[in-house]
C-alpha positions as CSV (number, residue, x, y, z in Angstrom):
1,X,-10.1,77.2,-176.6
2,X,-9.9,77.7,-180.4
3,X,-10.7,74.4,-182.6
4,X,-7.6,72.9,-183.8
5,X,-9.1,74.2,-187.3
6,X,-8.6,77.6,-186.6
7,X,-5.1,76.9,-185.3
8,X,-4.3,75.3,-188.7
9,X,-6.0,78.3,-190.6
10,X,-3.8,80.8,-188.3
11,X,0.0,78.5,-188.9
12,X,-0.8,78.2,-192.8
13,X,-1.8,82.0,-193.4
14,X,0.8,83.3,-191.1
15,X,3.5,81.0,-192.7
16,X,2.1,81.6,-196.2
17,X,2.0,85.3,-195.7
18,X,5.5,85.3,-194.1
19,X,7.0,83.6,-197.0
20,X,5.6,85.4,-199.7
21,X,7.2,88.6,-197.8
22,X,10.6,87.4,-198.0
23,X,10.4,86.9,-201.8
24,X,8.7,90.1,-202.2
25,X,10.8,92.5,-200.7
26,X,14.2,90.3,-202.1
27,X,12.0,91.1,-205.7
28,X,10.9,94.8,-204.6
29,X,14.6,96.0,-203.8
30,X,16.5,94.3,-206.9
31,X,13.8,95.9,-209.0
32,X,14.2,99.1,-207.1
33,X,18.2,98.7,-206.0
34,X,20.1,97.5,-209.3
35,X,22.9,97.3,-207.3
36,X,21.6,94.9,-204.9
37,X,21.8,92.4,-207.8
38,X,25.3,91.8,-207.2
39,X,24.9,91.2,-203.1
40,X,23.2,89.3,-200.8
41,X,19.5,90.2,-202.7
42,X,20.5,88.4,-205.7
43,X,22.4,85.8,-203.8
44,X,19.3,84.7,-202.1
45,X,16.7,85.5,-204.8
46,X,16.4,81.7,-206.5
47,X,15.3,80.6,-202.9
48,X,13.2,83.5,-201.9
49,X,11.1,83.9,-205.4
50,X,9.6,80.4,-204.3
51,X,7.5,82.0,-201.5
52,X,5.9,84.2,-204.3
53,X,4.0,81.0,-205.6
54,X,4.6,79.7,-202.4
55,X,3.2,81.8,-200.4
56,X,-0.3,82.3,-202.2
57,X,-0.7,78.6,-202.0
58,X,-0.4,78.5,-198.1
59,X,-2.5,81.0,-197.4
60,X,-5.4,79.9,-200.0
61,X,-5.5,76.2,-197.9
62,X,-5.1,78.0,-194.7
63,X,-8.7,79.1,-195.8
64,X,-10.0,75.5,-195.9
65,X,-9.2,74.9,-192.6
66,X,-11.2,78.1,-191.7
67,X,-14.6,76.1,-193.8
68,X,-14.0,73.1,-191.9
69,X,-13.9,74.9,-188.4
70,X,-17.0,77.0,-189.9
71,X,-18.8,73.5,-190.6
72,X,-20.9,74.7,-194.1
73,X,-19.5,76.8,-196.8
74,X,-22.5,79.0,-196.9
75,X,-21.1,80.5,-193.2
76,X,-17.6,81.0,-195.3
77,X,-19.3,83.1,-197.5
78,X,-21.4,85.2,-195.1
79,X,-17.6,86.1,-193.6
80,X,-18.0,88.1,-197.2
81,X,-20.8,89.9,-196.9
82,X,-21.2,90.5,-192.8
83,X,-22.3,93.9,-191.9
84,X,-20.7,94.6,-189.0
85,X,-16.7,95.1,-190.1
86,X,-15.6,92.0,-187.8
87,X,-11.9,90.9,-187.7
88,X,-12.5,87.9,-188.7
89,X,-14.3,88.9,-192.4
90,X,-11.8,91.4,-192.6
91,X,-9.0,89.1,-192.0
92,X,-11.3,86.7,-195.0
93,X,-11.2,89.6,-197.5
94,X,-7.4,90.0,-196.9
95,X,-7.0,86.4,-197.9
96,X,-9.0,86.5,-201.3
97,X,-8.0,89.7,-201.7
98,X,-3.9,88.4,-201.2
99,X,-4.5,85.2,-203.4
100,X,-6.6,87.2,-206.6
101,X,-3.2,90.0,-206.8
102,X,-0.5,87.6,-206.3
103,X,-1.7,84.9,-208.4
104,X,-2.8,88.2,-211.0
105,X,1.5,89.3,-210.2
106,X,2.6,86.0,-211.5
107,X,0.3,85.3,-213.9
108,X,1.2,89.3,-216.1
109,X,4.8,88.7,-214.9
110,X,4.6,85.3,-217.2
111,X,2.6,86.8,-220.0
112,X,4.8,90.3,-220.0
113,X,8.0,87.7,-220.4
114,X,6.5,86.1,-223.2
115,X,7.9,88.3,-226.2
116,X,5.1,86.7,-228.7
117,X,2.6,89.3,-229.7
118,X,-0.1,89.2,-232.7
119,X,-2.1,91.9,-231.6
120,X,-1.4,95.8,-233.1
121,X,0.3,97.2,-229.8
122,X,4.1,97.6,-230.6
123,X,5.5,94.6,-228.3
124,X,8.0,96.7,-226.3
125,X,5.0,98.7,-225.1
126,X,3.1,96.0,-224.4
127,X,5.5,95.0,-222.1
128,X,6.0,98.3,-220.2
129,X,2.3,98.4,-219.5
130,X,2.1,94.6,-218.1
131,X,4.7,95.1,-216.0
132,X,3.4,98.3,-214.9
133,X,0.5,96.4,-213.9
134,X,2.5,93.5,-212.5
135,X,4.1,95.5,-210.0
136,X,1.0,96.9,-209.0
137,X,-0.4,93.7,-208.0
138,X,2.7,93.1,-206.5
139,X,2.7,95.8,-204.2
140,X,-1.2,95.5,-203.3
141,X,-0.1,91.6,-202.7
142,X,2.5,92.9,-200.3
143,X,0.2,94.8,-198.8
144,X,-2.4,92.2,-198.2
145,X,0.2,89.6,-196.8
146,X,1.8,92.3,-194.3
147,X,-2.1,92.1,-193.0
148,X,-2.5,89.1,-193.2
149,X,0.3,87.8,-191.0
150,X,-0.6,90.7,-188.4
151,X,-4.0,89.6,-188.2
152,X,-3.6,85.9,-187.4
153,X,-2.2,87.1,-184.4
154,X,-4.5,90.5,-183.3
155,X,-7.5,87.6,-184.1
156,X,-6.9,86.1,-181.1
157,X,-5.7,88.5,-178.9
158,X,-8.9,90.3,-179.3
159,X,-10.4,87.4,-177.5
160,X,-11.6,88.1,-173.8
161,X,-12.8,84.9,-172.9
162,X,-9.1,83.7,-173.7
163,X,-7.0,85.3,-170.9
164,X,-3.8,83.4,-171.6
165,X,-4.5,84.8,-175.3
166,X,-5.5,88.4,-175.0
167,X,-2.5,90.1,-174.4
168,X,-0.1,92.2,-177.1
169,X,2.6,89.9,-177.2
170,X,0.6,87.6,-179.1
171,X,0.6,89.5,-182.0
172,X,4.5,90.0,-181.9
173,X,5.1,86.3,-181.3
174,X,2.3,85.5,-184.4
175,X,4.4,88.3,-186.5
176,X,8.1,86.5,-185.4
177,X,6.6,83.4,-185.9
178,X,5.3,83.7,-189.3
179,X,8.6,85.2,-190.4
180,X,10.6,82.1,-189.1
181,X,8.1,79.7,-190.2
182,X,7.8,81.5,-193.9
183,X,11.5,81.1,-194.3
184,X,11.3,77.9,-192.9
185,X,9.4,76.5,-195.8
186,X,11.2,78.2,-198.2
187,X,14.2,76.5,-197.5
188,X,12.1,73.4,-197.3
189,X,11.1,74.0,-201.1
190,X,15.2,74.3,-201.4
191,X,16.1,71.3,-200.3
192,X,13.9,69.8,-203.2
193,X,15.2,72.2,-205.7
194,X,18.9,71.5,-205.0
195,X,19.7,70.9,-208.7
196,X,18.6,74.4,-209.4
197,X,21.4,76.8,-210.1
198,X,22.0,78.8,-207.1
199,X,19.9,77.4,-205.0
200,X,22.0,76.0,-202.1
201,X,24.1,79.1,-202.3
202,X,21.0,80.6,-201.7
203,X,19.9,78.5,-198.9
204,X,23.4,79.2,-197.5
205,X,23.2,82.7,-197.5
206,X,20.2,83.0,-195.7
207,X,20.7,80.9,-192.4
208,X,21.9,83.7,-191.1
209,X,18.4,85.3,-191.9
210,X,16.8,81.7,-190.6
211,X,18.9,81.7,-186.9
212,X,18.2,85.5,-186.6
213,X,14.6,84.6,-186.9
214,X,14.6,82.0,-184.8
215,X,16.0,83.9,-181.5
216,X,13.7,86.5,-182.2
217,X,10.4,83.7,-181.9
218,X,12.3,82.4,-179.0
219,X,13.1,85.9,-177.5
220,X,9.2,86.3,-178.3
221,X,7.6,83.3,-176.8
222,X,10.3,83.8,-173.3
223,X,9.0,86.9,-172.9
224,X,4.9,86.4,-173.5
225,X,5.7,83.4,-171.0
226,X,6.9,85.6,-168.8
227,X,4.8,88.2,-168.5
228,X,2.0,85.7,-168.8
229,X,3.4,83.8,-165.6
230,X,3.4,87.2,-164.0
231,X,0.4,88.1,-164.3
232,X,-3.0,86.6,-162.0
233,X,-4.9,83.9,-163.0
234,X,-6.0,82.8,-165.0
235,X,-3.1,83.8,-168.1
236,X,-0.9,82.3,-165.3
237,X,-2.8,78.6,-164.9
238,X,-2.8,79.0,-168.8
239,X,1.4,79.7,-168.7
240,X,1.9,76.5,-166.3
241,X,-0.4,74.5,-168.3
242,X,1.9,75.1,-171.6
243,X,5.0,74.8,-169.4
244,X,4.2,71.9,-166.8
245,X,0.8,70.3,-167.9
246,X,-0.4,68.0,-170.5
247,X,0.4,71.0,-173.0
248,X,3.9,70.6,-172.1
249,X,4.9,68.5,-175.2
């Protein structure tokens, strides 16, 4: 089986990218959709912009768990610069790749809010032009974490010598499960940010959202069991060892 690093490095970048999803799109559509800002979008928005830090943060420590499972840091690195196009360097470019445009988003979004300028461009278009660029790092961070959370779970279907693992339905639990487990956290950050205006009207409005997700992991993991269970050995030993065995718990 995998190490329990890689298992760690799989949670933390699913729930990191999952996360950071939710705040995007609730940013993306009240950018887009100015009259989503008087519905649910803006309702939920003071919860949901935390994953956009949030997010980032989980999926740069998820890679710390991948050095520690790697052993040195010079084998991180060679994930970089591998000439075959494996997965797994992929899946490492998508995570530095994620991190450098959504930390970039936040970083022009503060700057582009600042109304200071000293330099000879007229401040208004200043502005324009950081935001332009803002979003554009936005949507290539978007990008990145929509990979991101697909990959942790193609990563180990792709693995033959893990029957119980290499099936299709891994992916779809890894992408239901990063969802849940993104929103999860986010409300997590709420509790702690209760003072905040908003914010438990937020968190109210999205447990909706949160039980929705939650069936659909369940409805997920029921039916990967199942067809795992049906299936010949040894995906069904590795079905009654999660279900009956020393797994169980």
């Amino acid at each position: 089986m995998v190490s329990i690093y890689i298992a760690l490095y799989l949670f933390f970048a699913g729930a990191g990218g999952g996360a950071f999803l939710l705040g995007s799109i609730v940013d993306l559509t009240l950018r887009f959709r100015p009259d989503a800002a008087r519905g649910w979008f803006a309702r939920v928005s003071p919860v949901t912009d935390a994953g956009l830090v949030l997010g980032p943060v989980l999926v740069v420590a998820s890679a710390a768990f991948l050095v520690l499972d790697l052993g040195v840091p010079e084998k991180a690195l060679y994930l970089f610069f591998v000439s075959n196009q494996s997965l797994l360097s992929m899946g490492a470019w998508a995570i530095l790749l994620f991190a450098v445009t959504a930390f970039g988003a936040l970083v022009l979004g503060v700057v582009a809010a600042d109304g200071s300028d000293e330099g000879d461009v007229d401040p208004s278009a200043r502005r324009v032009i950081l935001r332009a660029i803002e979003l554009g790092c936005s949507l290539l961070a978007t990008g990145f974490a929509l990979f991101v959370v697909v990959y942790s779970g193609v990563f180990l279907a792709l693995y033959p010598s893990l029957p119980f693992l290499h099936t299709p339905w891994i992916p779809v639990l890894f992408v239901a499960s990063a969802m849940a487990t993104g929103l999860a956290a986010l409300m997590v950050v709420a509790f702690f940010r209760q003072p905040v205006p908003g914010m438990m009207e937020g968190a109210r409005g999205l447990l909706g959202l949160d039980a929705a997700l939650i069936v659909l992991e369940a409805v997920a993991l029921l039916v990967f069991l199942v067809v795992s269970l049906a299936s010949g050995f040894p995906a069904r030993s590795g079905a009654l060892l999660v279900l009956t065995g020393s797994l169980a718990p």
